[in-house]
C-alpha positions in Angstrom: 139.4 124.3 117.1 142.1 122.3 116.1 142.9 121.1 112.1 143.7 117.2 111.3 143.6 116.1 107.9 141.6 119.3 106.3 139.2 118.6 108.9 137.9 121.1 111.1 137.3 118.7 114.7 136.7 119.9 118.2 139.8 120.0 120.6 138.7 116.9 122.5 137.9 114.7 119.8 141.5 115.4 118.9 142.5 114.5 122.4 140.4 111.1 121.7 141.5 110.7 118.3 143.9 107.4 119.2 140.8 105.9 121.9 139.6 102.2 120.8 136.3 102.8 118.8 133.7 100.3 118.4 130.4 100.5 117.3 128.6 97.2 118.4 125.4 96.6 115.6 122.0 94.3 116.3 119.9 93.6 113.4 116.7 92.4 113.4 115.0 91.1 109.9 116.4 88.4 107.9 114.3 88.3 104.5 115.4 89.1 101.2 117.1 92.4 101.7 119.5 91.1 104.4 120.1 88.6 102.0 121.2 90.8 99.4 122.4 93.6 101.4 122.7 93.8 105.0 124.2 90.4 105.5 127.6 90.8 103.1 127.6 94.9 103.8 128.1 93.8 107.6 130.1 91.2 106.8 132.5 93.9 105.3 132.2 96.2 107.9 133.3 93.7 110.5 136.3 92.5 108.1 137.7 96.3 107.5 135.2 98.9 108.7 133.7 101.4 106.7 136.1 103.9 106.0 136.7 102.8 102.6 133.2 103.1 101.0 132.5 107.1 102.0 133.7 107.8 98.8 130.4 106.2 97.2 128.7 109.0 99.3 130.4 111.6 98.5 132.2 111.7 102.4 135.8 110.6 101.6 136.9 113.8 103.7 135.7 111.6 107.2 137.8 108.5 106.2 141.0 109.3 108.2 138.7 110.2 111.5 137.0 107.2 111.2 139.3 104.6 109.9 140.0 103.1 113.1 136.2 102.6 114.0 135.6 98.6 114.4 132.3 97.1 113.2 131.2 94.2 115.6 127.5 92.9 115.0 126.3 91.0 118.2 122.5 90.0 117.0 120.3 88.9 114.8 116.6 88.9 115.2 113.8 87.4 113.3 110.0 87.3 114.0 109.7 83.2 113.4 111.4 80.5 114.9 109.9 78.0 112.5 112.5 78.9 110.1 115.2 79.4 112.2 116.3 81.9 110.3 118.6 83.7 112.9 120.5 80.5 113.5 121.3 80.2 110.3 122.4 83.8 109.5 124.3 83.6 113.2 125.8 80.2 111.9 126.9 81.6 108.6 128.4 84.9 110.6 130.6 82.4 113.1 131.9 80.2 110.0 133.5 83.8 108.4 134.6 85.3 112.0 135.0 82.5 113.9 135.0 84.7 117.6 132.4 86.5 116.4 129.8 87.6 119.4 126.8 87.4 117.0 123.9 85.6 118.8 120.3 84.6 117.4 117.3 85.7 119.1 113.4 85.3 117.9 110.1 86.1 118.5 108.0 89.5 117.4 109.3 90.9 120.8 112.8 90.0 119.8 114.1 93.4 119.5 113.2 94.2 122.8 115.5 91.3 124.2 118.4 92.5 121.5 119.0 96.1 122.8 118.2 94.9 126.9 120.2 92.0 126.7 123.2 92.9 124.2 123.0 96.9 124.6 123.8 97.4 121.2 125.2 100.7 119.8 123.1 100.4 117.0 119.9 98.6 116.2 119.5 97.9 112.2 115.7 97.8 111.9 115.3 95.1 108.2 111.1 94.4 109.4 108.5 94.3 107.1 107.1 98.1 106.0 104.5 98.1 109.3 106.6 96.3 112.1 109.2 99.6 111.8 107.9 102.0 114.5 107.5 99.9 117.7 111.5 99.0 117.1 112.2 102.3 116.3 111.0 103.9 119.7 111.9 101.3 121.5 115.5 101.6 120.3 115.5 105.2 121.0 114.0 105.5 124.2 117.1 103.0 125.6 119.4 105.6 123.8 120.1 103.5 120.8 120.7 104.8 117.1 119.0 103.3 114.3 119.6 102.4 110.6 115.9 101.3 109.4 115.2 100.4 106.0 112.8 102.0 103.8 110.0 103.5 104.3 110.6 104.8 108.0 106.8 103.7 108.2 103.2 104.4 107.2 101.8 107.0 109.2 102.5 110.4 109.6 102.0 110.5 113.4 104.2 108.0 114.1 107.0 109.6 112.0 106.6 112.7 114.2 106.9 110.6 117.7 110.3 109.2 115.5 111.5 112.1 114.5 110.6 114.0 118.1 112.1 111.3 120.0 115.8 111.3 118.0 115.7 114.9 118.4 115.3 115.4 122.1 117.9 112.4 123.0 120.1 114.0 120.4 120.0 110.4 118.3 120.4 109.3 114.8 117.8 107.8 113.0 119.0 107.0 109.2 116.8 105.2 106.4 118.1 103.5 103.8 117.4 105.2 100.8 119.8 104.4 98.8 118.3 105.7 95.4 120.0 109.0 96.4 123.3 107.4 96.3 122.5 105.5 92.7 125.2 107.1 90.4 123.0 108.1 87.4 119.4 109.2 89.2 122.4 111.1 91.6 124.1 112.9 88.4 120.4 113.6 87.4 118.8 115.3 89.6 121.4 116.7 91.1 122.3 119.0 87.9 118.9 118.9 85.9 117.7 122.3 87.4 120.8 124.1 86.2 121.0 122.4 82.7 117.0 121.6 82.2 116.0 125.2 83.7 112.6 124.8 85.6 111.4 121.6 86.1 107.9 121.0 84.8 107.2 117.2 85.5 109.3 114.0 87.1 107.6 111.1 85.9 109.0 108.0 87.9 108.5 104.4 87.8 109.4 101.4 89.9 107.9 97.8 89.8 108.6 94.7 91.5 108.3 91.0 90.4 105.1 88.9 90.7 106.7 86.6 93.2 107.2 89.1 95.9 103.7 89.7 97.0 102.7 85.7 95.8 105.0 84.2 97.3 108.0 85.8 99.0 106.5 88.5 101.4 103.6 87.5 104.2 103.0 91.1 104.8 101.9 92.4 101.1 98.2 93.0 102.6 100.0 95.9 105.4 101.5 97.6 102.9 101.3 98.5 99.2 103.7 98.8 96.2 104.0 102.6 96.7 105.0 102.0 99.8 107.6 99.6 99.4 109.3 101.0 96.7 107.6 104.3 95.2 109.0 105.9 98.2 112.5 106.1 96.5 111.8 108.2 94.1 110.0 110.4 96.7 113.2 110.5 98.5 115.2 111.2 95.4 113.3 114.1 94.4 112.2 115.8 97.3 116.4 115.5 98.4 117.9 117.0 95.6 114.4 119.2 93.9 114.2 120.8 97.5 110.2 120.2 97.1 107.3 119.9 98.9 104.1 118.2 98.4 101.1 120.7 98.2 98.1 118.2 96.3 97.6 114.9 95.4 95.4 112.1 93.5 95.9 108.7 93.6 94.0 105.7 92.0 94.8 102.3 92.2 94.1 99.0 90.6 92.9 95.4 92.4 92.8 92.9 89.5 95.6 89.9 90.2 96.1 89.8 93.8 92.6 90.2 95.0 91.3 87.2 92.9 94.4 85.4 92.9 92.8 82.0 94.0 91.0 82.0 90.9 93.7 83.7 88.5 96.9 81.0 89.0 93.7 78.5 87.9 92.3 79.9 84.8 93.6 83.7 83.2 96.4 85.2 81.9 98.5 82.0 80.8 99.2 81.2 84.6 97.2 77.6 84.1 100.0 76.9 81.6 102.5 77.3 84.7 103.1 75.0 87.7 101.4 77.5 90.5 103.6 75.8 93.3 106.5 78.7 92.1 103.3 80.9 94.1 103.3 79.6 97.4 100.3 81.8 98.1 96.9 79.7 96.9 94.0 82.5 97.9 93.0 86.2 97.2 94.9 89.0 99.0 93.4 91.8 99.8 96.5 94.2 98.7 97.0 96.4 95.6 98.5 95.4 92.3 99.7 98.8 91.8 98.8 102.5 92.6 99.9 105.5 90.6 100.3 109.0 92.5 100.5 112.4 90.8 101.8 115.1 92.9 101.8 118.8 92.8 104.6 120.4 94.3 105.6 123.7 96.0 107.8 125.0 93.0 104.7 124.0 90.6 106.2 120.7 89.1 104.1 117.5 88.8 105.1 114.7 90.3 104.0 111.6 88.5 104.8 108.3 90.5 103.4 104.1 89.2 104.7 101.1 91.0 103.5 97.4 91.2 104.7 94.8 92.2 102.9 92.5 89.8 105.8 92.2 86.9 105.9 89.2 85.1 108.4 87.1 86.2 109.4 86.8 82.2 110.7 90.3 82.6 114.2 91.2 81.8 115.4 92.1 84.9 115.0 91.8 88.6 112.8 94.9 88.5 111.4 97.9 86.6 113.1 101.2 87.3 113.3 104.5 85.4 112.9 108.3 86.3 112.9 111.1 83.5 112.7 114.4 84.6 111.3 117.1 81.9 112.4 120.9 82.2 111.5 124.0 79.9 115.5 123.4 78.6 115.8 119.7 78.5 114.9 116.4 79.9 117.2 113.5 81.0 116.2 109.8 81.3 117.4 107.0 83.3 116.7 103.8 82.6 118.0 100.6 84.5 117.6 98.0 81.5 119.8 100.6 79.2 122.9 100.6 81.2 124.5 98.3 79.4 124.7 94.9 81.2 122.6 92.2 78.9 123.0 88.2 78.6 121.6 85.6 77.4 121.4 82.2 78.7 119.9 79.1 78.0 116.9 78.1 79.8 117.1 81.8 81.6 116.5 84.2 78.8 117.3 87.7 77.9 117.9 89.5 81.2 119.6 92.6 82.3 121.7 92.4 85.9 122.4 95.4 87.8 125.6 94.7 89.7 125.8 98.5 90.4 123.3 98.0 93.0 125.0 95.3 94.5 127.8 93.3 93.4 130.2 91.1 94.5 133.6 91.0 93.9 135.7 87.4 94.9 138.9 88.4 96.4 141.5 85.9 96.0 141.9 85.5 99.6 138.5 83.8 99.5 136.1 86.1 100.8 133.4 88.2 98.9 132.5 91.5 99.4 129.5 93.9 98.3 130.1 96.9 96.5 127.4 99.0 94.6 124.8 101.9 96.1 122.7 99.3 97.9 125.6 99.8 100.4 125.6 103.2 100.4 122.8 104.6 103.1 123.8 102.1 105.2 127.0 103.6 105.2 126.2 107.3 105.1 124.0 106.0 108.6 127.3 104.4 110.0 129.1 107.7 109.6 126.1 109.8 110.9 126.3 107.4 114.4 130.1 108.0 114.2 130.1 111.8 114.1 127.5 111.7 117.1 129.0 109.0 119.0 133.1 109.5 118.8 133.4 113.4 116.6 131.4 115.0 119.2 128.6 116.6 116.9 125.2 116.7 117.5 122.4 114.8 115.7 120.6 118.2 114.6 124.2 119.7 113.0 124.8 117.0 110.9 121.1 116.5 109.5 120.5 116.5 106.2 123.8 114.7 105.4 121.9 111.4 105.3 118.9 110.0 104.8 117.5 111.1 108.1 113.9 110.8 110.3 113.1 114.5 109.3 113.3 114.3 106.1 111.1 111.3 105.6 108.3 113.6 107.4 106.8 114.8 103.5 107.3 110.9 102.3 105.6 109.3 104.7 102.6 111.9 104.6 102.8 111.5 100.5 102.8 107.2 101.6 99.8 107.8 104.1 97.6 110.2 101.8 98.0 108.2 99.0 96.7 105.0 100.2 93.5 106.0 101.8 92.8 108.9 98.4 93.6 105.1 96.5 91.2 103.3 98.6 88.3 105.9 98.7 88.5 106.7 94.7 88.6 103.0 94.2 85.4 102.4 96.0 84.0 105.2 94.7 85.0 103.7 90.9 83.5 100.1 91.9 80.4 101.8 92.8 79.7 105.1 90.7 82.4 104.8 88.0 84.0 108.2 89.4 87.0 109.0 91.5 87.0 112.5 92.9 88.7 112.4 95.8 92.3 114.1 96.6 94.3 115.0 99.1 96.2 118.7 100.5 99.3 119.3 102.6 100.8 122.0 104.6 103.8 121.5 107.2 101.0 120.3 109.9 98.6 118.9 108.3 97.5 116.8 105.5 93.5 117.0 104.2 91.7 114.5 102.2 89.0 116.4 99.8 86.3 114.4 99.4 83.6 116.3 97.7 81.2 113.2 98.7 82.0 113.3 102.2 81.0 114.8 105.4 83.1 117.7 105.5 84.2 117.1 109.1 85.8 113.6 108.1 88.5 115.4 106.0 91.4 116.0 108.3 93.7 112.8 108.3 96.4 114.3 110.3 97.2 117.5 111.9 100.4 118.0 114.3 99.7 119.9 117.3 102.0 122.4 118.8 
């Protein structure tokens, strides 16, 4: 073993250290978080790598090993042509990097023509929630790493053929969660248990504007609010609590959405509004919100409501706050209270949260996206990097990231949750009880139903 810059590296990444080093990136997904995120953090990449962010991830240390890595995306993907979305983000690519080698492709198999076709390094899966798997497999099995966004999907078995198949080709799979990197909830829950002393109870929440499930997703009856978001939190605290799930109950509620045709006509003040700002005229079979309470392995409760049903009046782009409550103390964070408020005319009261993600206009013309939105997308860049030109392996380096593994517990928490949901919500329309909970070990998760057949209680069990 040979030193270079505090470093410990093997003797032939040393030898290597001056070889060219490219990672070539295809993305498929261009809805609202590429917007906000993917789109401008690539963007940056391509302009000056990613060196220069590790400190938001706490990883400075790698920055002189992989300061020479060059960021070249060669794809975009996206399901519909009708939009022609991927000709527009490919357009918008070529007008900042003129010889880019960015190219558009479409089509629900388009993923499949991005790593045969382009052999991409790197496939950057942005899909709705239930279109991850399929890209995720597919990606690995032609020896591709992957940087999917949250969650890594809804069932449990298919997080084990994810996780399985990165392990035995020795691949990265990293999910952006980037609630870990988020400067307060990190400062948190990092340093609660040793200033709180035993944690007793997290109680988390996280909800989305009205217009996401109305208007700006097609996919809000696949997936659920918990799902799409409550899965952060589940991240954050099973990451830096070191917990595991050992019970839980979940109810739900199915007010708004499933009789939205008749709701933007008559209720709530919406027949005060123009409903065109909906582009969705009928009922959707899809939650307004569930709320999860979890028992962990260290006997703390976990107590978890999300919705995406927030009034679009609301202060700020979403809801977020976590409090954590220990036998010494408690701490609190709250996204509205840090400290950003204007007022406009014709806009309101709202509260912005640049620390997410910002931009900064250099005066060379250019913008560029800082904030922790960036951040697991670049703690996935240098997890690829240490495989790819450090010489590490996968399995060494997990737990450094927001890797496949450790989503194993969050996606049994997602999948548990929304079937106790539906069951004690049927069980509420039709008896006014909801008795039904859930049980997990390593291998298996258990839905106790004291009203069913006993031998319909096993939702998933991994076999040797």
């Amino acid at each position: 073993m040979q030193k270079r810059v505090g470093v410990l590296l093997p003797l032939k990444v040393v030898n290597n250290i001056n070889m060219e080093k490219k990672l070539r990136v295809g993305i498929i997904g261009g809805g609202m978080f590429f917007d906000d995120i993917i789109g401008q953090s690539f963007k940056d990449f391509e302009r000056g790598g990613f060196a220069g962010f590790l400190t938001s991830i706490g990883m400075s240390h790698f920055a002189p090993l992989v300061a020479d890595i060059k960021i070249e995306t060669v794809a975009i993907g996206t399901r519909s042509a009708k939009s022609a979305t991927a000709g527009r983000i490919s357009e918008d690519f070529l007008k900042t990097f003129p010889l880019s080698a960015i190219k558009p492709y479409y089509g629900e198999g388009c993923y499949r023509e991005i790593v045969d076709r382009e052999k991409p390094d790197i496939l950057v899966v942005a899909t709705p929630d239930h279109f991850h798997t399929e890209p995720i497999l597919y990606a690995l099995g032609k020896g591709l790493h992957v940087i999917t966004e949250k969650p890594l999907c809804l069932k449990t078995e298919e997080a084990h053929r994810i996780i399985e198949t990165a392990r035995q080709k020795n691949l990265v799979v990293a999910v952006d969660m980037h609630k870990r990197y988020d400067p307060a909830v990190r400062d948190m829950l990092s340093s609660c248990a040793g200033k709180y002393g035993k944690i007793n109870r997290v109680r988390a929440a996280l909800e989305e504007p009205l217009a996401l499930p109305a208007g700006v997703f097609k996919w809000a009856e696949h997936s659920n609010p918990f799902s799409y978001v409550g899965c952060h939190w589940l991240d954050a605290v099973a990451f830096y609590l070191d917990v595991f799930p050992l019970s839980l109950y979940a109810t739900g509620e199915k007010n708004l959405l499933a009789n939205w045709d008749s709701y933007v006509k008559k209720v709530a003040g919406l027949e005060k509004r123009d409903i065109s700002e909906f582009p969705v005229q009928r009922a959707l079979n899809c939650w307004d919100g569930l709320n999860v309470n979890i028992t962990y392995d260290n006997g703390m409760r976990g107590d978890f409501n999300n919705n995406w049903i927030n009034p679009a009046e609301f202060e700020g782009a979403s809801n977020q706050e976590i409090e954590v409550y220990g036998i010494l103390g408690r701490g609190f964070v709250d996204q509205q209270d840090r400290g950003y408020r204007e007022t406009v005319i014709g806009d309101g009261s709202r509260t912005r949260n640049p620390f997410f993600g910002g931009h900064i206009r250099n005066k060379q013309g250019y913008e560029e996206l800082f904030g922790y939105g960036k951040a697991s997308i670049v703690a996935g860049l240098l997890a690829v990097s240490r495989v790819k030109f450090l010489g590490e392996n996968a399995s060494d380096i997990a737990g450094s990231y927001p890797d496949a593994a450790s989503q194993r517990s969050i996606t049994m928490i997602i999948e548990a949750a929304e079937v106790v949901a539906e069951k004690n919500f049927n069980y509420f329309c039709a008896e006014k009880r909801c008795p039904v909970t859930a049980s997990f070990s390593e291998n298996e998760i258990v839905i106790v139903d004291p009203l069913a057949n006993p031998s319909d209680c096993i939702l998933y069990r991994r076999h040797p």
